[in-house]
Backbone and ligand atoms as CSV (ligand in chain L), in Angstrom:
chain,resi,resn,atom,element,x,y,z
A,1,UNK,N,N,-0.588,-12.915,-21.505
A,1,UNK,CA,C,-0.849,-11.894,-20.471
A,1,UNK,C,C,0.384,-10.999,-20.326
A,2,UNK,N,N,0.163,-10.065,-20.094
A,2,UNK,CA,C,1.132,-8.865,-20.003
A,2,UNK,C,C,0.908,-7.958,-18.989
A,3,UNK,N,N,2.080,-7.903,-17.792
A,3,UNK,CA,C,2.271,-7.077,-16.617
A,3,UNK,C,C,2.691,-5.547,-16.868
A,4,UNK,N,N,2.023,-4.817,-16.279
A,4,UNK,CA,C,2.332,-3.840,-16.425
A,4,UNK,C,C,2.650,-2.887,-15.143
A,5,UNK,N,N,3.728,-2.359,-14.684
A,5,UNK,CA,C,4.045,-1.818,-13.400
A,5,UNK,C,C,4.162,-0.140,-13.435
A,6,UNK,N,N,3.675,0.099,-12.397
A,6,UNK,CA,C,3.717,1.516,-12.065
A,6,UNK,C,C,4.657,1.760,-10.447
A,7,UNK,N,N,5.185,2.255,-10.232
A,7,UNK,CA,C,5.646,2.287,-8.851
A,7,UNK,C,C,5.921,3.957,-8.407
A,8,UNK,N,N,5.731,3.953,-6.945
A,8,UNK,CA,C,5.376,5.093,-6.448
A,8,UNK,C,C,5.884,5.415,-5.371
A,9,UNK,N,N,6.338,6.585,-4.484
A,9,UNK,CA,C,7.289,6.448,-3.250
A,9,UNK,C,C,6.255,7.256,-2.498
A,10,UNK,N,N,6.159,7.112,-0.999
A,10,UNK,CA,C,5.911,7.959,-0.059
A,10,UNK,C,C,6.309,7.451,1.578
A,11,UNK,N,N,5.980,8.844,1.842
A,11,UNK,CA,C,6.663,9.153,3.519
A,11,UNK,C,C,5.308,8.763,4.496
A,12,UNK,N,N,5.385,7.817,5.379
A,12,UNK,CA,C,4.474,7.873,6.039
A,12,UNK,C,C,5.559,7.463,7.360
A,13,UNK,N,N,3.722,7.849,8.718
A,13,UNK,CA,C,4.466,6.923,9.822
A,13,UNK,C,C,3.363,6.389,10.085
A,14,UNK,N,N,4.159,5.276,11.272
A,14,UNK,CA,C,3.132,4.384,12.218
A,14,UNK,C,C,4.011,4.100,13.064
A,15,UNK,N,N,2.711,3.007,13.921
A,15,UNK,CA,C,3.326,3.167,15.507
A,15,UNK,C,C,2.659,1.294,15.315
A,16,UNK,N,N,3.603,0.244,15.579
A,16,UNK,CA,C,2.530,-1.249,15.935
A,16,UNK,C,C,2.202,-1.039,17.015
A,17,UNK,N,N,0.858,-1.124,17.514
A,17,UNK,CA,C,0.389,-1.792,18.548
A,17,UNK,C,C,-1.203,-2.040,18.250
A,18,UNK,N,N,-1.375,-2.998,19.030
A,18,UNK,CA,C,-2.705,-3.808,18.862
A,18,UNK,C,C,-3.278,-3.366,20.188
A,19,UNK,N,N,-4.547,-2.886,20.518
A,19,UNK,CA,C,-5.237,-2.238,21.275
A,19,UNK,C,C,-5.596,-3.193,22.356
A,20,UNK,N,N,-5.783,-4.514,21.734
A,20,UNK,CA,C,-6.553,-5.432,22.518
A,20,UNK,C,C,-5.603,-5.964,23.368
A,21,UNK,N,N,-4.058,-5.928,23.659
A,21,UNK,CA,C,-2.988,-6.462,24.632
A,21,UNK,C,C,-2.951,-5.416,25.448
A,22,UNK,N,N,-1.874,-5.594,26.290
A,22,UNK,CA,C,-1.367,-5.131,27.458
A,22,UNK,C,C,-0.016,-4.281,26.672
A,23,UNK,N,N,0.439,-3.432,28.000
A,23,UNK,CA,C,1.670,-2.733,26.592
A,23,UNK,C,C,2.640,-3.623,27.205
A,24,UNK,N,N,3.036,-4.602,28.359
A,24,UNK,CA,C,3.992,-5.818,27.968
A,24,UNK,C,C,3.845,-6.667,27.024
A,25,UNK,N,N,3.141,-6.906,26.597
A,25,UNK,CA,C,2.451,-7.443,25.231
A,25,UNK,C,C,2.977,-6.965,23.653
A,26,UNK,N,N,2.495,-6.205,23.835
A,26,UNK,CA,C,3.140,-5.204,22.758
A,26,UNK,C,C,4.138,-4.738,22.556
A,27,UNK,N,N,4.862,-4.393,23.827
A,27,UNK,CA,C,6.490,-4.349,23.211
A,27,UNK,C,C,6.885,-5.966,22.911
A,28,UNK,N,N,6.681,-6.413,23.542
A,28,UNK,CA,C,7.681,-7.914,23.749
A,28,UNK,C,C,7.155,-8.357,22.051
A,29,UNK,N,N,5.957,-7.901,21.419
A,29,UNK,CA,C,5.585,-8.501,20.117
A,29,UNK,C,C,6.493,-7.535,19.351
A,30,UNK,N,N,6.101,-5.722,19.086
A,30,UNK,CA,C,6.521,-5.106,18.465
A,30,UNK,C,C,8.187,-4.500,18.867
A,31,UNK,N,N,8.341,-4.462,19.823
A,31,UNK,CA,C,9.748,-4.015,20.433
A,31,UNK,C,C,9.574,-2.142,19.879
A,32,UNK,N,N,10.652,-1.761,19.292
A,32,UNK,CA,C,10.862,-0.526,18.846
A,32,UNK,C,C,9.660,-0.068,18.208
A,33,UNK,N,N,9.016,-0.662,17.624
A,33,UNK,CA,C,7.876,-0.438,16.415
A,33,UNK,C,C,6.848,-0.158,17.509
A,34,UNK,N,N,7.097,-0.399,18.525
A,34,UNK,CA,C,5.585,0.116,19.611
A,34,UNK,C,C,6.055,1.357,19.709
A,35,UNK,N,N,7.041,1.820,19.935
A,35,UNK,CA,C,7.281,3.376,20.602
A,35,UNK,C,C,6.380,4.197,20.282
A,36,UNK,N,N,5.719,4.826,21.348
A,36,UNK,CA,C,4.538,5.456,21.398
A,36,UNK,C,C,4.286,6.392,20.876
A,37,UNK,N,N,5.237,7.512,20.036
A,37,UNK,CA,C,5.121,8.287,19.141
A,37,UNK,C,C,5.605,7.673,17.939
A,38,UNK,N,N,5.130,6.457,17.055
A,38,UNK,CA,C,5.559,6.163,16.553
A,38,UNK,C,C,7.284,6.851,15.482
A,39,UNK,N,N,7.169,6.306,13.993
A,39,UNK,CA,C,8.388,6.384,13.103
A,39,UNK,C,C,7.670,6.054,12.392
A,40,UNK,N,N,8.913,6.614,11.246
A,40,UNK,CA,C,8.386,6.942,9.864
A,40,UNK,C,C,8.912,6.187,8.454
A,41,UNK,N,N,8.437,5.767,8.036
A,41,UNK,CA,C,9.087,4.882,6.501
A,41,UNK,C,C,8.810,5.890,5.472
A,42,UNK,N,N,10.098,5.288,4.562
A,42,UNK,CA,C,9.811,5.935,3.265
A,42,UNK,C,C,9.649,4.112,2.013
A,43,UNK,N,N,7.921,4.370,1.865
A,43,UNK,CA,C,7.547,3.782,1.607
A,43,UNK,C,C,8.229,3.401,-0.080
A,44,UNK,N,N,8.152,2.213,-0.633
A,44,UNK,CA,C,7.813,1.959,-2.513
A,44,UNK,C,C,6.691,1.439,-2.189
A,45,UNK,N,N,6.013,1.797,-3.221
A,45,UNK,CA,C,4.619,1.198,-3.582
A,45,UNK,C,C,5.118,0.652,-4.901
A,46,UNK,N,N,4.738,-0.648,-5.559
A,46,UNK,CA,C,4.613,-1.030,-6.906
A,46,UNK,C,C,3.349,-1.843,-6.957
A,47,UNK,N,N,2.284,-1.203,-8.508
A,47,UNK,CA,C,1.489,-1.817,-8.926
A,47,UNK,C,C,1.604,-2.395,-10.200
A,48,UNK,N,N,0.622,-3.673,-9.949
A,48,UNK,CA,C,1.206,-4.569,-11.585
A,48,UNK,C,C,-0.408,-4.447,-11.979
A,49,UNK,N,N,-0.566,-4.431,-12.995
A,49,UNK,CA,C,-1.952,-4.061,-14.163
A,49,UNK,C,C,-1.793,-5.688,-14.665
A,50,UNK,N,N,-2.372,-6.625,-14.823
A,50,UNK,CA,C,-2.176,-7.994,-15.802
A,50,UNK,C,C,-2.917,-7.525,-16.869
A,51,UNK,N,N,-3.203,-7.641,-18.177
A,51,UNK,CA,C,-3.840,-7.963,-19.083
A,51,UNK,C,C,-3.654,-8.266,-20.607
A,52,UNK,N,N,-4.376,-8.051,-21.614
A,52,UNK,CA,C,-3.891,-8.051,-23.048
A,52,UNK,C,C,-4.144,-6.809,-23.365
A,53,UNK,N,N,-3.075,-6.626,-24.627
A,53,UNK,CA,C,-2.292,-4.735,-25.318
A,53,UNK,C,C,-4.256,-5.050,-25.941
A,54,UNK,N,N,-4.160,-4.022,-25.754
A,54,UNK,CA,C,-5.769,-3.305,-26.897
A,54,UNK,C,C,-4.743,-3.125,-28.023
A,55,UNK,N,N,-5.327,-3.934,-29.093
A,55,UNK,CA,C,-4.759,-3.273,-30.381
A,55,UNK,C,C,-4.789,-1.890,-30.539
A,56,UNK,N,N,-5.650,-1.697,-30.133
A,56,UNK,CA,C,-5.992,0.630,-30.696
A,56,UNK,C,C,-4.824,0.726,-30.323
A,57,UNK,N,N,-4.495,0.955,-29.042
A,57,UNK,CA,C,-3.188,1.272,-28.296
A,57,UNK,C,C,-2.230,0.916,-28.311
A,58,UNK,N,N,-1.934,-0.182,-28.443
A,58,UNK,CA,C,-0.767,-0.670,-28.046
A,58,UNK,C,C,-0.379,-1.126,-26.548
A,59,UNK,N,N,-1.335,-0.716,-25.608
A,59,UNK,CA,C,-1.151,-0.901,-24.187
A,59,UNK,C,C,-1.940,-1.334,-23.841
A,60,UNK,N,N,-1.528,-2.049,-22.700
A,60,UNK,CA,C,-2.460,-3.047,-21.701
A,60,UNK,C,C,-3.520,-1.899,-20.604
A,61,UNK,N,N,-2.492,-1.058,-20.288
A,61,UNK,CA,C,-3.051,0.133,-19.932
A,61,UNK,C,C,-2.183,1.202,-19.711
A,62,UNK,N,N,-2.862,2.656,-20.266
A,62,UNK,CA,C,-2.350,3.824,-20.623
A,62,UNK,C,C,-1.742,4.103,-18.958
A,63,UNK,N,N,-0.139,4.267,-19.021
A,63,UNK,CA,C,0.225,4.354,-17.747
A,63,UNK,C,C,0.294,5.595,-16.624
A,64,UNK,N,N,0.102,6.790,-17.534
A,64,UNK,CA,C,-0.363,8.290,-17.151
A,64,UNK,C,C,-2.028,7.550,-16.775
A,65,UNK,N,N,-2.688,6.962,-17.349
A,65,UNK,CA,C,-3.972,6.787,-16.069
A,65,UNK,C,C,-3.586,6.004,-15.102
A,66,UNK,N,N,-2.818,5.273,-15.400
A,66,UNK,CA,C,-2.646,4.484,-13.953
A,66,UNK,C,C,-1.794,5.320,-12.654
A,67,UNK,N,N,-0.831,6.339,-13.018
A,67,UNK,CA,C,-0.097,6.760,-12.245
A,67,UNK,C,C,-1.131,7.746,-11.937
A,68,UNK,N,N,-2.036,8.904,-12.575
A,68,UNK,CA,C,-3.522,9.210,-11.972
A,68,UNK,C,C,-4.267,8.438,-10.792
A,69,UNK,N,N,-4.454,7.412,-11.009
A,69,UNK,CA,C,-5.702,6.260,-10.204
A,69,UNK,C,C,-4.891,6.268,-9.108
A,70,UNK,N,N,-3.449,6.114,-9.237
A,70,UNK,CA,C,-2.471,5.399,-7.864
A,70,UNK,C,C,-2.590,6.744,-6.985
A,71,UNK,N,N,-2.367,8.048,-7.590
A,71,UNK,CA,C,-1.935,9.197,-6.800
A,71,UNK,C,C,-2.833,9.696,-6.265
A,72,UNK,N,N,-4.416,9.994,-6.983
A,72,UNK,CA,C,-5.552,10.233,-6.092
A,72,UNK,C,C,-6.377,9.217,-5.270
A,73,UNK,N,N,-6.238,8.082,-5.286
A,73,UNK,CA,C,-6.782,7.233,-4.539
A,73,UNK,C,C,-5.882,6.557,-3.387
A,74,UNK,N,N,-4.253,6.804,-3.836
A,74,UNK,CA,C,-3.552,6.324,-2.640
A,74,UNK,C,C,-3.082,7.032,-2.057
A,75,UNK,N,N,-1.999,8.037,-2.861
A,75,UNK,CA,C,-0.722,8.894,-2.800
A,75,UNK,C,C,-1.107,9.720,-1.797
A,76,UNK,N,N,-2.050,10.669,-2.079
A,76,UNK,CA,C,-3.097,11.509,-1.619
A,76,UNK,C,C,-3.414,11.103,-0.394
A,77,UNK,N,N,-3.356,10.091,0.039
A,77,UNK,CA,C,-4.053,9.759,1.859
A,77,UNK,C,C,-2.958,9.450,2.823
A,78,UNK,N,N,-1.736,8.887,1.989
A,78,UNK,CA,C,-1.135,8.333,2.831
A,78,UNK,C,C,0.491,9.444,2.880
A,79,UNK,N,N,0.577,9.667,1.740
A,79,UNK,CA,C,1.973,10.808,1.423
A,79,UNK,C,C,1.764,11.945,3.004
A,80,UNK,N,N,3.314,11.593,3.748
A,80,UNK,CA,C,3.345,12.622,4.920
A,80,UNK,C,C,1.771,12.463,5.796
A,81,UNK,N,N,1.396,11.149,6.064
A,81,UNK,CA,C,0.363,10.959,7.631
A,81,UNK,C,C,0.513,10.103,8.011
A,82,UNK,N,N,0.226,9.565,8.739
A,82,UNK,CA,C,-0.155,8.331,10.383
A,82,UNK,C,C,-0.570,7.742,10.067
A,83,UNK,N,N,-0.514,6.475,10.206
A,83,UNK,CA,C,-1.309,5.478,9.319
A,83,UNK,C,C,-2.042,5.038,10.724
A,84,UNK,N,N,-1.591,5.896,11.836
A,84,UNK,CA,C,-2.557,5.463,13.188
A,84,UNK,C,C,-3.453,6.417,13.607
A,85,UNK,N,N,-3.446,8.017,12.490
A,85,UNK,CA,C,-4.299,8.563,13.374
A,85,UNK,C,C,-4.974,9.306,12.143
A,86,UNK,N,N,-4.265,9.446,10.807
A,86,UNK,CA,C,-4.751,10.273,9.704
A,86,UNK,C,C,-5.133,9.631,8.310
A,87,UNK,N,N,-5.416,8.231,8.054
A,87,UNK,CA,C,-5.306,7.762,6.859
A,87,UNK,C,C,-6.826,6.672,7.256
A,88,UNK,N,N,-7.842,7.353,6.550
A,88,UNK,CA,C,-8.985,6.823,6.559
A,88,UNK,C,C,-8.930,5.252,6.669
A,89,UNK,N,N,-8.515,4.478,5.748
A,89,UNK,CA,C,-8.849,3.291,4.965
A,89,UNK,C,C,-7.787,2.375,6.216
A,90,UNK,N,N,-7.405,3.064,6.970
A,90,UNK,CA,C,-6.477,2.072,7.773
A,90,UNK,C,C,-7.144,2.203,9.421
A,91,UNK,N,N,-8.294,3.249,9.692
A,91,UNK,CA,C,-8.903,3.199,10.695
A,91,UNK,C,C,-9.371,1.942,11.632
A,92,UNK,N,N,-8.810,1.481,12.705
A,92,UNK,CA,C,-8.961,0.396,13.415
A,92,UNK,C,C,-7.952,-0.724,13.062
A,93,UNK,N,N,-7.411,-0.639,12.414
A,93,UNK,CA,C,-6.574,-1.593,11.746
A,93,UNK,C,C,-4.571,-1.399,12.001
A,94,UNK,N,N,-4.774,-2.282,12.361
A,94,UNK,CA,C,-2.865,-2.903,12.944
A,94,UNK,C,C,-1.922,-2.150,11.207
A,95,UNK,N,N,-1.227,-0.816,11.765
A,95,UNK,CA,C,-0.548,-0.448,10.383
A,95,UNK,C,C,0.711,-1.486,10.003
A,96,UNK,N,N,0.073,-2.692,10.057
A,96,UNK,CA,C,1.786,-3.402,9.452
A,96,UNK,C,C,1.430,-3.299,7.844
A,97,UNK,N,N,3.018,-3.515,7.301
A,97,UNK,CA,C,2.993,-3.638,5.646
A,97,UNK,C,C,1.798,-4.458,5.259
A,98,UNK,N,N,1.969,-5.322,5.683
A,98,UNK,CA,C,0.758,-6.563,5.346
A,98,UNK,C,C,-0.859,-5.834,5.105
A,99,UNK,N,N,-0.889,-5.016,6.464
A,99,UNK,CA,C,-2.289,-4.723,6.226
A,99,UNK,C,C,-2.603,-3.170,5.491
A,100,UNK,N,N,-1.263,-2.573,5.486
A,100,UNK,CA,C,-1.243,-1.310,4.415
A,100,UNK,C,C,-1.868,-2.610,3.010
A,101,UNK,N,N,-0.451,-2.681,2.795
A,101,UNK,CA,C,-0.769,-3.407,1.414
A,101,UNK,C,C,-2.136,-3.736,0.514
A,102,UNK,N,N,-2.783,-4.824,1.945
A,102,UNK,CA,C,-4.310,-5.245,1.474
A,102,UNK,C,C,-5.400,-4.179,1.387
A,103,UNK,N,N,-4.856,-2.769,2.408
A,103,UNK,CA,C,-6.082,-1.528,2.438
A,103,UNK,C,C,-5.724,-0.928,0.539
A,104,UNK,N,N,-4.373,-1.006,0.602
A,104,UNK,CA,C,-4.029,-0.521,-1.123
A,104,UNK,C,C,-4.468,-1.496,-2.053
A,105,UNK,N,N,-4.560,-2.353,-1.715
A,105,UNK,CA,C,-5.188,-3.029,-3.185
A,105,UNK,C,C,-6.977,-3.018,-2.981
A,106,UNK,N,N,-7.155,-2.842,-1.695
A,106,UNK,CA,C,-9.173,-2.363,-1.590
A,106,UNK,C,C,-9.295,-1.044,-2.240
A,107,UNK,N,N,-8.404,0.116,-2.487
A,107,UNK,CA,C,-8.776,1.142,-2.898
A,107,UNK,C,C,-8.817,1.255,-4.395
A,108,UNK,N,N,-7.531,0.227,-5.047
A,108,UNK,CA,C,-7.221,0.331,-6.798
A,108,UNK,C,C,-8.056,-0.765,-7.219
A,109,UNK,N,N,-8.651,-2.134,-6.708
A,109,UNK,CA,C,-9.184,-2.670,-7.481
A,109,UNK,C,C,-10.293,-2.675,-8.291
A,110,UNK,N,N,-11.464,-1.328,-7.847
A,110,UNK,CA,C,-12.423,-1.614,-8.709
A,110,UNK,C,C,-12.442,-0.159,-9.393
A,111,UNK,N,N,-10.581,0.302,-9.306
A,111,UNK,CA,C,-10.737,1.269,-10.133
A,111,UNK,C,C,-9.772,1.244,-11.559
A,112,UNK,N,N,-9.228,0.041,-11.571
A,112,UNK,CA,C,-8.455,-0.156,-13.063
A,112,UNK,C,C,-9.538,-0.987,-13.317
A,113,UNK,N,N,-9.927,-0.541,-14.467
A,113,UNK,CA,C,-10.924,-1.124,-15.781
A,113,UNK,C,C,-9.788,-1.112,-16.891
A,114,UNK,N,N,-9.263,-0.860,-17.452
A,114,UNK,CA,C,-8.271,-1.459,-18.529
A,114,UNK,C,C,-7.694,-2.845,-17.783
A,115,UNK,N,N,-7.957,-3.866,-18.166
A,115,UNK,CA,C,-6.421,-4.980,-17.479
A,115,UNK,C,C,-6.826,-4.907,-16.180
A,116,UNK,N,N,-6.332,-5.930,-15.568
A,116,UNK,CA,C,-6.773,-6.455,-13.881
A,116,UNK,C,C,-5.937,-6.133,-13.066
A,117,UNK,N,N,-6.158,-5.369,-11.629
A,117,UNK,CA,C,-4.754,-5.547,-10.937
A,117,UNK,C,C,-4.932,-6.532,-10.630
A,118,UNK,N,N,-3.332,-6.792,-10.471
A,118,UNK,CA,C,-2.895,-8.403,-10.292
A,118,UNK,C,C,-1.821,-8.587,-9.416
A,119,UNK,N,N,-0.949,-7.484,-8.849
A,119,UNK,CA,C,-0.788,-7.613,-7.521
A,119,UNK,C,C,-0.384,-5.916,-6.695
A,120,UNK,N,N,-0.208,-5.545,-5.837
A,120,UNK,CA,C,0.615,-4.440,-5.142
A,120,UNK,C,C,1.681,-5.034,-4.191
A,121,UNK,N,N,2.483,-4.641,-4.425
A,121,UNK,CA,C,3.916,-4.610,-4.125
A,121,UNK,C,C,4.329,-3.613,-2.626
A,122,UNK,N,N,4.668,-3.639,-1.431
A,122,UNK,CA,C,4.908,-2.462,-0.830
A,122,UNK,C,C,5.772,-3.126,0.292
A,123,UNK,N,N,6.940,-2.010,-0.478
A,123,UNK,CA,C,8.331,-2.207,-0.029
A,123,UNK,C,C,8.224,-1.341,1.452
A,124,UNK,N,N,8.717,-1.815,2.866
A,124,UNK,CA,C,8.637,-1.162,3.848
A,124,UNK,C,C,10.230,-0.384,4.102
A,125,UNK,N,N,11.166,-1.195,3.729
A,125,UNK,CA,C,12.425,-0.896,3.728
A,125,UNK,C,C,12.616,-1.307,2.477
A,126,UNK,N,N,13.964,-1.014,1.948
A,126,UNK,CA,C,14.710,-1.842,0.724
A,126,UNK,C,C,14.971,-3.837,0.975
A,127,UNK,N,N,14.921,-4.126,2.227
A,127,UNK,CA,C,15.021,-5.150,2.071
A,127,UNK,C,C,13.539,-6.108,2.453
A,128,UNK,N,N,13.057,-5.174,3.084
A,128,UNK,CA,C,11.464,-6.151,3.329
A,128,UNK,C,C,10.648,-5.072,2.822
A,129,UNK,N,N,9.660,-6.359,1.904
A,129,UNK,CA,C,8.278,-5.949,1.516
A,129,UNK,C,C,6.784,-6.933,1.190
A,130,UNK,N,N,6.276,-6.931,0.858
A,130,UNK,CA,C,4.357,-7.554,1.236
A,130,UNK,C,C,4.309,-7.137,-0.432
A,131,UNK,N,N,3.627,-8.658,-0.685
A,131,UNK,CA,C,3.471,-8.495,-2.269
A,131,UNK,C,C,1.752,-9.285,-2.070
A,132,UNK,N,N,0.686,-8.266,-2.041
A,132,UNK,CA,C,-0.276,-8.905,-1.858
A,132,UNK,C,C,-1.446,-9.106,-3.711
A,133,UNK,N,N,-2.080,-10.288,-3.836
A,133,UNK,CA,C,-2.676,-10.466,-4.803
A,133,UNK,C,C,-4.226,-10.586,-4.880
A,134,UNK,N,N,-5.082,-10.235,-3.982
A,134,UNK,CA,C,-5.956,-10.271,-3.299
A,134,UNK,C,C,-6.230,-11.643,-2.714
A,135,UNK,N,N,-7.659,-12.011,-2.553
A,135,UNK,CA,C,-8.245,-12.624,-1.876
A,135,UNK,C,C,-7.408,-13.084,-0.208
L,1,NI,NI,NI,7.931,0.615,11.052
């Protein structure tokens, strides 16, 4: 088996809070990350492709399609918006890394047909990030 990575940067913001608490609740969970106009990350995204090289090619998968698939299905929604008020796929949903992550791997998985994704990677800072593999 052979990994294959693509990785990708963007600017987003969010704001934590969970609708269903109290806002003592919510700060005391999120602290700063509640502030009501939320903040902004400058996101890494990394995707890994698993599979076997196609002899024709030489590649597991052609990585100009993959950096295609990543940019109109992810780049495109989330590059410069809200992950609380402008990014479809995160509607109703708590914007932590965790649950970015899992909305990014619902959007690429049933669109790499070369090789399997096999995980997304998404760095929130340089030192913390959510490496989700589905299920
Ligand atoms: Ni944050």
């Amino acid at each position: 088996m052979v990994y294959v990575t693509r990785r990708e940067v963007f600017s987003a913001s969010h704001r934590l809070t969970n609708q269903e608490l109290s806002d003592d609740e919510n700060i005391e969970i999120y602290d700063k990350c509640n502030n009501p106009y939320g903040h902004g990350h400058n996101y890494t995204l990394e995707v890994v492709v698993a599979g076997n090289i196609n002899p024709k090619t030489g590649y597991v998968i052609d990585l100009k399609k993959l950096k295609k698939i990543i940019k109109s299905k992810v780049i495109s929604k989330v590059d410069h918006h809200h992950f609380n008020f402008d990014v479809d796929f995160m509607k109703g949903i708590i914007p932590t890394t965790e649950n970015i992550a899992i909305g990014i791997w619902k959007l690429l998985v049933n669109e790499i047909t070369e090789g399997k994704l096999y995980s997304v990677k998404l760095f929130e800072t340089e030192n913390n990030y959510i490496e989700y593999k589905g299920e």
